[in-house]
N, CA, C and O atoms as a CHARMM CRD file, in Angstrom:
* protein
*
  204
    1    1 UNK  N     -8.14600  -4.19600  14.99600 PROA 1      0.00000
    2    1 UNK  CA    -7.20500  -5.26700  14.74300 PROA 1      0.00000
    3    1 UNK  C     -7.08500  -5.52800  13.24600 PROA 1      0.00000
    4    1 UNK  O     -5.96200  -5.37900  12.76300 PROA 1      0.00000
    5    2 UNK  N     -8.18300  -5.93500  12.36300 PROA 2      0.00000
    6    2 UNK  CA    -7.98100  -5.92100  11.47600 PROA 2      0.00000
    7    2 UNK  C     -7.44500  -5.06000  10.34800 PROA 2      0.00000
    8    2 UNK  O     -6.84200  -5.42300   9.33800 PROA 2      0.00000
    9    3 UNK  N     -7.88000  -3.53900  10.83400 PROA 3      0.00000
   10    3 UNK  CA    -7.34900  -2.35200   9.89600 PROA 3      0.00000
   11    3 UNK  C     -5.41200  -2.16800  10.16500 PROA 3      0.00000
   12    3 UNK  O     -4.55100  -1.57000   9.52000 PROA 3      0.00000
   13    4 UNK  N     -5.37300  -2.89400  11.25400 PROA 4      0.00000
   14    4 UNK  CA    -3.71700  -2.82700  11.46800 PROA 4      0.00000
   15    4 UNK  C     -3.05400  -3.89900  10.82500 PROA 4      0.00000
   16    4 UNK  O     -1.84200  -3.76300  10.66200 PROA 4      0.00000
   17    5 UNK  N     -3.51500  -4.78300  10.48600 PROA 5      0.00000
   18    5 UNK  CA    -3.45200  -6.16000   9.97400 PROA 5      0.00000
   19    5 UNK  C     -3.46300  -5.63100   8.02700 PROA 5      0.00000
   20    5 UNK  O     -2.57700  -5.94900   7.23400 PROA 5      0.00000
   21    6 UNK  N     -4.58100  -4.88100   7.72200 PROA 6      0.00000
   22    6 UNK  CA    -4.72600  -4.13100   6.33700 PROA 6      0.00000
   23    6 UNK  C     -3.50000  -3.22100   5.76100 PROA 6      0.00000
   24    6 UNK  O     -2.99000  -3.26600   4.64100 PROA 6      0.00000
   25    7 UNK  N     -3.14700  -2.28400   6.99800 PROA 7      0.00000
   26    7 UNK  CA    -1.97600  -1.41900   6.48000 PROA 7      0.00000
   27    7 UNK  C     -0.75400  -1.64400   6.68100 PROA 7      0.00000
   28    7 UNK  O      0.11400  -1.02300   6.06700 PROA 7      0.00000
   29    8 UNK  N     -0.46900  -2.61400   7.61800 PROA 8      0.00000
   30    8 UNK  CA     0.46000  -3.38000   8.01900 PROA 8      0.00000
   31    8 UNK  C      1.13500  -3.95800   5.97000 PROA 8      0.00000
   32    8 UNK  O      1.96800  -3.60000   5.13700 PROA 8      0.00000
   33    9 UNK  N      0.19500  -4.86000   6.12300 PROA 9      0.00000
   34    9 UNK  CA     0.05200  -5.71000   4.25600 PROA 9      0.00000
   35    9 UNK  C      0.42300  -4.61400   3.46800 PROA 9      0.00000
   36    9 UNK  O      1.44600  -4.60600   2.78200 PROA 9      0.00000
   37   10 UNK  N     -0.64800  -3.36700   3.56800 PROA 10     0.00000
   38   10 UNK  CA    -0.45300  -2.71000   2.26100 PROA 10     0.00000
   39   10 UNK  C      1.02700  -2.03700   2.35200 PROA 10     0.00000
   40   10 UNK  O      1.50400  -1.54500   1.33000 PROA 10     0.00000
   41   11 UNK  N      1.75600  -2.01500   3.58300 PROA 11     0.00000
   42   11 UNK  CA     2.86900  -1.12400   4.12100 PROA 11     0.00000
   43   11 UNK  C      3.97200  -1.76900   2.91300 PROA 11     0.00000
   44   11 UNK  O      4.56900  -1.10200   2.06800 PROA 11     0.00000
   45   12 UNK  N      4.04600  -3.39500   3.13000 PROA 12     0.00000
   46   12 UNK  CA     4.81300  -4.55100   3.07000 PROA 12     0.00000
   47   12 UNK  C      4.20300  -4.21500   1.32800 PROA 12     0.00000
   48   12 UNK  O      4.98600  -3.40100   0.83900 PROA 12     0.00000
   49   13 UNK  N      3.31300  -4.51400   0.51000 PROA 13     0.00000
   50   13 UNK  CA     3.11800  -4.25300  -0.87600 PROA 13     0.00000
   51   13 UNK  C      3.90300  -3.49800  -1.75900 PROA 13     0.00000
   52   13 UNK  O      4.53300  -3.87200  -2.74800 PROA 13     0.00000
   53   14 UNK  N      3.68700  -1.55000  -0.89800 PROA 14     0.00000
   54   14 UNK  CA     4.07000  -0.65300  -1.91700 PROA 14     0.00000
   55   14 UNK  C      5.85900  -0.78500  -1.52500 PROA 14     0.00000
   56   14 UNK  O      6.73300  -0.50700  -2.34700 PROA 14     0.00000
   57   15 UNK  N      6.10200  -1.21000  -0.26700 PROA 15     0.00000
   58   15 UNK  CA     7.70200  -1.48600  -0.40800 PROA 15     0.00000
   59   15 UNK  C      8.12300  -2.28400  -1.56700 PROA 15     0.00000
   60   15 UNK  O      9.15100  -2.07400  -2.21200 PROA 15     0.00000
   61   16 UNK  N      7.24600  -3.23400  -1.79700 PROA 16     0.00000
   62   16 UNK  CA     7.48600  -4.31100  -2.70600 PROA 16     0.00000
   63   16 UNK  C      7.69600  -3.70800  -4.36800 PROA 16     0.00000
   64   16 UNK  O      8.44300  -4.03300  -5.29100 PROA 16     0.00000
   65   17 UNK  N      6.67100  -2.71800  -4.20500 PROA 17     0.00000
   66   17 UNK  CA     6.56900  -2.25900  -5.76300 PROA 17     0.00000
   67   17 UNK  C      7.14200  -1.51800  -6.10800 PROA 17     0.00000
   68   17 UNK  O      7.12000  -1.32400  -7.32400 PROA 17     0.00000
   69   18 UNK  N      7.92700  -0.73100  -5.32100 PROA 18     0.00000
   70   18 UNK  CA     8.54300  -0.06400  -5.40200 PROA 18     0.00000
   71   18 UNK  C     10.09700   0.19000  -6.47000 PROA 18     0.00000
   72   18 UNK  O     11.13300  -0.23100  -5.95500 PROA 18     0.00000
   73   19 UNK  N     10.18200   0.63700  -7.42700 PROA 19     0.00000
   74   19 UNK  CA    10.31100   0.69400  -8.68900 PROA 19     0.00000
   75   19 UNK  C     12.59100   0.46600  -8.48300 PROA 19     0.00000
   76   19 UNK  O     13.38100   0.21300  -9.39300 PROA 19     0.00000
   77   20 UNK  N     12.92000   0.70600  -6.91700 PROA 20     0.00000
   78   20 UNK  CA    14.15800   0.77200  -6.75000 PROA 20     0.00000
   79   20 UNK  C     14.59100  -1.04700  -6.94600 PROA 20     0.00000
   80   20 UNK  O     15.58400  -1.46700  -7.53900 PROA 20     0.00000
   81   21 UNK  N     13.61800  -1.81300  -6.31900 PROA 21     0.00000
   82   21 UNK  CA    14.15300  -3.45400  -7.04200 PROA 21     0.00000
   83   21 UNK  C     14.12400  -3.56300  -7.82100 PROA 21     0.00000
   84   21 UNK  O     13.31700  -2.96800  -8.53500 PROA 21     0.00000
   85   22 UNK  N     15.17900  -4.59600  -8.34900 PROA 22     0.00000
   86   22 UNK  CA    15.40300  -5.62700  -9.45000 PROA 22     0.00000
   87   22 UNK  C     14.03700  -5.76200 -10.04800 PROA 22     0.00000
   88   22 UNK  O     13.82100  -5.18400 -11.11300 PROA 22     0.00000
   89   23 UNK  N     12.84400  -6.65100  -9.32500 PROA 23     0.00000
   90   23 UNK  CA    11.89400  -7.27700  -9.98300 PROA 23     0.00000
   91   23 UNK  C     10.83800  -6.10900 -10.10100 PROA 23     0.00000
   92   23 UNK  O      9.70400  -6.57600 -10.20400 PROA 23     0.00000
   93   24 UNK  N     10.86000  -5.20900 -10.11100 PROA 24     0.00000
   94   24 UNK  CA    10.16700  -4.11600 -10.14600 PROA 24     0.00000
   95   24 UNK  C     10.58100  -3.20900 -10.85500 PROA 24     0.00000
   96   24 UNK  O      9.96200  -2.16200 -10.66500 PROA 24     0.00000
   97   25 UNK  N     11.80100  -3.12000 -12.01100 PROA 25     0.00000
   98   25 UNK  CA    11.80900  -1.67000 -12.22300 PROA 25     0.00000
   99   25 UNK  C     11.65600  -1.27300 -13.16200 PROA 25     0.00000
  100   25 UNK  O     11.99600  -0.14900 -13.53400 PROA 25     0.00000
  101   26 UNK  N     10.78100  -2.58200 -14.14600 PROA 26     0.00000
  102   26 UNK  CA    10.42800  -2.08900 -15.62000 PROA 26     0.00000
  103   26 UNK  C      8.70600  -1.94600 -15.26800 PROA 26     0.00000
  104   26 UNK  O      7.83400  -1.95700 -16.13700 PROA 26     0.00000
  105   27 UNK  N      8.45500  -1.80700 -13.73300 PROA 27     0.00000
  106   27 UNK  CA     7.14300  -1.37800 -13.73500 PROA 27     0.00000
  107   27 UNK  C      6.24600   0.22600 -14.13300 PROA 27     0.00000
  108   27 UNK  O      5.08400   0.52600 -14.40900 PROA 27     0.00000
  109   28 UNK  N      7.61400   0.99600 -13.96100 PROA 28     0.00000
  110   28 UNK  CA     7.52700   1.89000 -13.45400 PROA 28     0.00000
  111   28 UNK  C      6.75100   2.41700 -11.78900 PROA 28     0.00000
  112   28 UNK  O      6.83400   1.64100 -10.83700 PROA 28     0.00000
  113   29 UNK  N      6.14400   3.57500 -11.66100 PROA 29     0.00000
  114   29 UNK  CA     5.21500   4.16300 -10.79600 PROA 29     0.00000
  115   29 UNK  C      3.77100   3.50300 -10.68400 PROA 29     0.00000
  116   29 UNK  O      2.97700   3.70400  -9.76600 PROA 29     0.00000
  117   30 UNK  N      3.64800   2.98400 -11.37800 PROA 30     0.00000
  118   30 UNK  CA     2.10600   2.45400 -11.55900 PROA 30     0.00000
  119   30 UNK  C      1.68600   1.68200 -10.69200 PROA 30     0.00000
  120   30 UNK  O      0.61000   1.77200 -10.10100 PROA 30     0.00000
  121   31 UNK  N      2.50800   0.87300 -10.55900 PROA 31     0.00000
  122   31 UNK  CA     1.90700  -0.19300  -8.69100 PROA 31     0.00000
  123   31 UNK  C      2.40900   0.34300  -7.74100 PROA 31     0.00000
  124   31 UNK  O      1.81100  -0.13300  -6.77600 PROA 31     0.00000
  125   32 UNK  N      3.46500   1.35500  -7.23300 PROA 32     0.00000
  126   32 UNK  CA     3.34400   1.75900  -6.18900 PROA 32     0.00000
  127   32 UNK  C      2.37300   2.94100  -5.75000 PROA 32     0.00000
  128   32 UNK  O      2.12200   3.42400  -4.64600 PROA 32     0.00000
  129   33 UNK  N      1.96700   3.19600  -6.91100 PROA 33     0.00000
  130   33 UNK  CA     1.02600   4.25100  -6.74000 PROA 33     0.00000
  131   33 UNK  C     -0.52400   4.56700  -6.07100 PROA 33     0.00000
  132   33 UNK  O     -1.15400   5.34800  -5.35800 PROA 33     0.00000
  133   34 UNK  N     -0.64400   2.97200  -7.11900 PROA 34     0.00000
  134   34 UNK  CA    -1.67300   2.37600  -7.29700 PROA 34     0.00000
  135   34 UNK  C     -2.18500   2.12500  -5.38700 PROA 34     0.00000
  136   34 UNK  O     -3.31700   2.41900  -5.00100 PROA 34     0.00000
  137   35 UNK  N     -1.21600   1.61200  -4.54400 PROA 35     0.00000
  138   35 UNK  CA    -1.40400   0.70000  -3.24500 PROA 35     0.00000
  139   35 UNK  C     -0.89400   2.03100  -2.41400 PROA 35     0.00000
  140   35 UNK  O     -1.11200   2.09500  -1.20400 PROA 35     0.00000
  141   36 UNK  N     -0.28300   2.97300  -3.03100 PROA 36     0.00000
  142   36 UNK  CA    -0.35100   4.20000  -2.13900 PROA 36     0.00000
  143   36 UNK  C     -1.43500   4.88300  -1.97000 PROA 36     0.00000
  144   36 UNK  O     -1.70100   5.66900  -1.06100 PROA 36     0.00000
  145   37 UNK  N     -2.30900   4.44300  -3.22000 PROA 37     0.00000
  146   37 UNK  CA    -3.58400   5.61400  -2.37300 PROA 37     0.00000
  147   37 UNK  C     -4.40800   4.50300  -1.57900 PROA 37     0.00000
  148   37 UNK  O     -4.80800   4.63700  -0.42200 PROA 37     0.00000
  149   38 UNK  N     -4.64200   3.11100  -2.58500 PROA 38     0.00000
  150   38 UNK  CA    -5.47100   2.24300  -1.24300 PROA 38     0.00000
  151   38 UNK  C     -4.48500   2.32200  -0.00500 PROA 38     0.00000
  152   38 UNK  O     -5.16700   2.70300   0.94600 PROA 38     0.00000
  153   39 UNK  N     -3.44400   2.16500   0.31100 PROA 39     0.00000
  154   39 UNK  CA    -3.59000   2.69200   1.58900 PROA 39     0.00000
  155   39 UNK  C     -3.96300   3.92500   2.46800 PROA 39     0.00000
  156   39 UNK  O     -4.42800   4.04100   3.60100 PROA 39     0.00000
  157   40 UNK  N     -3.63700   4.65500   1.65500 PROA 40     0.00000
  158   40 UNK  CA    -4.18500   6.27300   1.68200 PROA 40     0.00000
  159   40 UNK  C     -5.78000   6.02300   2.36600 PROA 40     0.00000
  160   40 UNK  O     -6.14900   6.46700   3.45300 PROA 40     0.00000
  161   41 UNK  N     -6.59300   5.19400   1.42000 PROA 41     0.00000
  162   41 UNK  CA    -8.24900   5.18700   1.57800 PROA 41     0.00000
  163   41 UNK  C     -8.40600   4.21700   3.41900 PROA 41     0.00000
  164   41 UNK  O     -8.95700   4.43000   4.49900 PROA 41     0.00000
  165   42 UNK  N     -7.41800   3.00900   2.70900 PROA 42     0.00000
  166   42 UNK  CA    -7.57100   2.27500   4.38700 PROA 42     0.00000
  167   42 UNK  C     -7.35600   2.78100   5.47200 PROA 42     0.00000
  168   42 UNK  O     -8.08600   2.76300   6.46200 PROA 42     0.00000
  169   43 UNK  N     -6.26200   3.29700   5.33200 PROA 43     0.00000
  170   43 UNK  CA    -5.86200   4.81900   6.75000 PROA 43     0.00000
  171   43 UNK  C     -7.20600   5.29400   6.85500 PROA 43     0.00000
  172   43 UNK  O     -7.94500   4.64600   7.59600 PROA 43     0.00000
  173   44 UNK  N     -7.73900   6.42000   6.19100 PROA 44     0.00000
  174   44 UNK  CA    -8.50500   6.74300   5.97500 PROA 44     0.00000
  175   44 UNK  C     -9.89500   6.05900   6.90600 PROA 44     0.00000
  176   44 UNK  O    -10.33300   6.76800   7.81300 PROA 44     0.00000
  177   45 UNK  N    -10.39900   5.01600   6.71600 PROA 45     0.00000
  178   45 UNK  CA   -11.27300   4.59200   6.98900 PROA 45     0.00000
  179   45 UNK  C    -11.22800   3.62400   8.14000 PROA 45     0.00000
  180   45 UNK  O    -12.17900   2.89400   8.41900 PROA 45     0.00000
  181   46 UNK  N    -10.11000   3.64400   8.78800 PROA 46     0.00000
  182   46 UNK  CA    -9.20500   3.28600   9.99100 PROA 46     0.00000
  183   46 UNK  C     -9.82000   4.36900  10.61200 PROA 46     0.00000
  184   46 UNK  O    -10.88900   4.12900  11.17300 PROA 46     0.00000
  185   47 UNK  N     -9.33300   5.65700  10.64500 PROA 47     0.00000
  186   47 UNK  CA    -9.86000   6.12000  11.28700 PROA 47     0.00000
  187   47 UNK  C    -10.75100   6.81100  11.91200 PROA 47     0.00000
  188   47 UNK  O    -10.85100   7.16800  13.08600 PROA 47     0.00000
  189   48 UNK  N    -11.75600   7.04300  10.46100 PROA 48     0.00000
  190   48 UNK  CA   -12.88900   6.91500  10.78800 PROA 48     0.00000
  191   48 UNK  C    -13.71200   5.87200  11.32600 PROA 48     0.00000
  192   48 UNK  O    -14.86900   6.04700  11.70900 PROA 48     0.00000
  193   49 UNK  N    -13.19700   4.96800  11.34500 PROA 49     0.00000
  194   49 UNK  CA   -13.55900   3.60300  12.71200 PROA 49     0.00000
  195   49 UNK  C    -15.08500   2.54900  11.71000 PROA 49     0.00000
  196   49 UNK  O    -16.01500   1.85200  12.11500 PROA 49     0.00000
  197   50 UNK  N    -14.49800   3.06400  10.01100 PROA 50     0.00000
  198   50 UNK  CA   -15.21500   1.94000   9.33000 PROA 50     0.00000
  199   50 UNK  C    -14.62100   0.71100   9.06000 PROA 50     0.00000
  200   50 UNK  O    -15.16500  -0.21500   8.45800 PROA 50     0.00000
  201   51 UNK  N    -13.22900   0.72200   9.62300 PROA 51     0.00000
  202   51 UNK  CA   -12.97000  -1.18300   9.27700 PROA 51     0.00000
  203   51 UNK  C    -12.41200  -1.14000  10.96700 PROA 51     0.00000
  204   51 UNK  O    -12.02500  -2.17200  11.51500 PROA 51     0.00000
């Protein structure tokens, strides 16, 4: 429950950072990147059945 609850969030984040909005696009790549691999790691450890 909770790891669906984790990637769910991080899903909703890297949309956010994502460099195609307005409030995002003098970020460049750097925050979506950044929450692409923590989700990468949370997947990850989803299913290895550590969270």
């Amino acid at each position: 429950m909770l790891g669906t609850i984790l990637i769910i969030i991080l899903i909703l984040a890297l949309l956010g950072a994502l460099p195609t909005w307005g409030h995002s696009r003098s970020w460049g790549y750097f925050p979506s990147g950044g929450l692409g691999l923590v989700l990468i790691i949370v997947i990850i450890l989803v299913l290895m059945g550590r969270i």
